[in-house]
C-alpha positions as MATLAB code, in Angstrom:
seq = 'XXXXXXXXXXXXXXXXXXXXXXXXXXXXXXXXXXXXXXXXXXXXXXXXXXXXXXXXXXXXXXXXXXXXXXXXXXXXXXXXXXXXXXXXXXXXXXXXXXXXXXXXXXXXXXX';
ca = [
     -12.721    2.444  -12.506;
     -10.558   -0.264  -11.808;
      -7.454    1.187   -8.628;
      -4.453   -0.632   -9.196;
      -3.248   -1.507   -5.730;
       0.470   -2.510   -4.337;
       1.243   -4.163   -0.982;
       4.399   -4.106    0.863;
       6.104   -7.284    1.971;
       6.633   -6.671    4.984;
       2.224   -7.027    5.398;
       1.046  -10.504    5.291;
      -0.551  -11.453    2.103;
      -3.771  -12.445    2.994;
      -4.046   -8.798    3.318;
      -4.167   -8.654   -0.120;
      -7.649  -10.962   -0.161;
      -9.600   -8.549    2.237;
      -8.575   -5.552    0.420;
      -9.945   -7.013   -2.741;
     -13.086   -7.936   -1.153;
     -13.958   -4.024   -0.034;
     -14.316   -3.158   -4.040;
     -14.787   -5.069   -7.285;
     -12.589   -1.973   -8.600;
      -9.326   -2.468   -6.180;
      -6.761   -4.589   -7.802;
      -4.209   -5.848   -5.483;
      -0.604   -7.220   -5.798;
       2.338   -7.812   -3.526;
       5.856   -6.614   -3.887;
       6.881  -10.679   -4.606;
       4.176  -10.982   -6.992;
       5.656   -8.336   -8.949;
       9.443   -9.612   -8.267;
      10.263   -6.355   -6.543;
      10.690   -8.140   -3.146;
      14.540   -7.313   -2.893;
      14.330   -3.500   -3.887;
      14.658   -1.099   -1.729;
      11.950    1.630   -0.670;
      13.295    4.221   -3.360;
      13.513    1.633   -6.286;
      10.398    0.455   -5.628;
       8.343    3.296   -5.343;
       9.729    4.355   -8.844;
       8.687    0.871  -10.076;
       5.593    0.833   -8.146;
       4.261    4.616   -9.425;
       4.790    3.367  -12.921;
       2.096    0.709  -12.610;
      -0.043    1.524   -9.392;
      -2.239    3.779   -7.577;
      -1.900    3.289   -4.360;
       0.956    1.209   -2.363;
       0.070    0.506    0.858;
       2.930   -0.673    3.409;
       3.765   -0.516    7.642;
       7.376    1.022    7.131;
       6.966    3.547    9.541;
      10.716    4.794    8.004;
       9.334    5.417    4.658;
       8.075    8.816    4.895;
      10.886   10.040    6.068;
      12.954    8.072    3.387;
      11.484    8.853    0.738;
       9.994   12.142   -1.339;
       6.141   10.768   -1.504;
       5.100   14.204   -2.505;
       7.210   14.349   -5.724;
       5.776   10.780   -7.138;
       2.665    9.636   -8.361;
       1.332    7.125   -6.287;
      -0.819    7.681   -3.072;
       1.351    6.165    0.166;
      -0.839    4.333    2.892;
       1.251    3.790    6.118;
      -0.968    0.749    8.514;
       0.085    1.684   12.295;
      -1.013   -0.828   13.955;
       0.523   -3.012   17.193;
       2.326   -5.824   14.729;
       2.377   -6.752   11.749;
       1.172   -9.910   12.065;
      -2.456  -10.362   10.516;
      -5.205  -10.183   13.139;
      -3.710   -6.899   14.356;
      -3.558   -5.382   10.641;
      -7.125   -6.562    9.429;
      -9.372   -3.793   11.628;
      -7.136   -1.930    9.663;
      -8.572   -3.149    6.011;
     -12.197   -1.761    6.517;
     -10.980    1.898    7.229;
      -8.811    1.534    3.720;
     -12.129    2.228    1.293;
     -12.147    5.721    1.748;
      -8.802    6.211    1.691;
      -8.305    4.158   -1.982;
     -10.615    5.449   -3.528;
      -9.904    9.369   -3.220;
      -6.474    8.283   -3.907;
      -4.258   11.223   -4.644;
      -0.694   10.780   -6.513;
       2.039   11.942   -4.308;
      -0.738   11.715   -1.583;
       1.009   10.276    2.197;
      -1.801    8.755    4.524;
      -1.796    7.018    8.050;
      -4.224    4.499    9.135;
      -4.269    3.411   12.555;
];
C-alpha cells in the first residue's frame, strides 16, 4: 500500500531520498515540489491532508499552532540538534514504524 508522504521545507531535501529508501511503499514530496513553499502551517496542512498521509516537518511551533487532531494527516515533528542534514538523518531510520501505523489526526515526536 503505497503512504503518500510530505516534507516540510524547512528539512533538507535529501531527506526526502533516505525516507524513500526505508520502503518501496513511502512516496515522498517536499512542500516546493508541490508549490506550497510560501503557505503557511494552517494552509498547508489543509492542502497537505487532501493529498498525503503523513507530513513530516521540525517546526517545533506547529503543534501548538495548529489543530492536528481535527485533520487527517498523521504529524511527525524531527527534534533533533539542527536542521541541517547529518544531525536529521539518525532520525530517518526510527521513521518506519512511525509511517507506517500512520494515524490521521495522529501528532508524533522523533528525537
Amino acid at each position: 500500500m503505497i503512504i503518500k508522504i510530505l516534507l516540510d521545507e524547512c528539512l533538507p531535501k535529501k531527506l526526502m531520498y533516505r525516507i524513500e529508501e526505508l520502503d518501496s511503499d513511502f512516496v515522498v514530496k517536499t512542500t516546493p515540489d508541490m508549490g506550497w513553499a510560501s503557505f503557511t502551517n494552517g494552509d498547508l496542512l489543509s492542502a497537505a491532508e487532501k493529498e498525503f498521509d503523513v507530513f513530516i516537518t521540525s517546526d517545533k511551533n506547529l503543534s501548538f499552532q495548529q489543530s492536528i487532531p481535527s485533520s487527517s494527516i498523521q504529524v511527525v515533528l524531527l527534534k533533533a540538534k539542527t536542521n541541517i542534514y547529518q544531525d536529521l538523518l539518525p532520525l530517518v531510520q526510527k521513521l518506519t514504524p512511525a509511517i507506517k501505523a500512520h494515524t490521521p489526526g495522529n501528532f508524533l515526536e522523533i528525537d
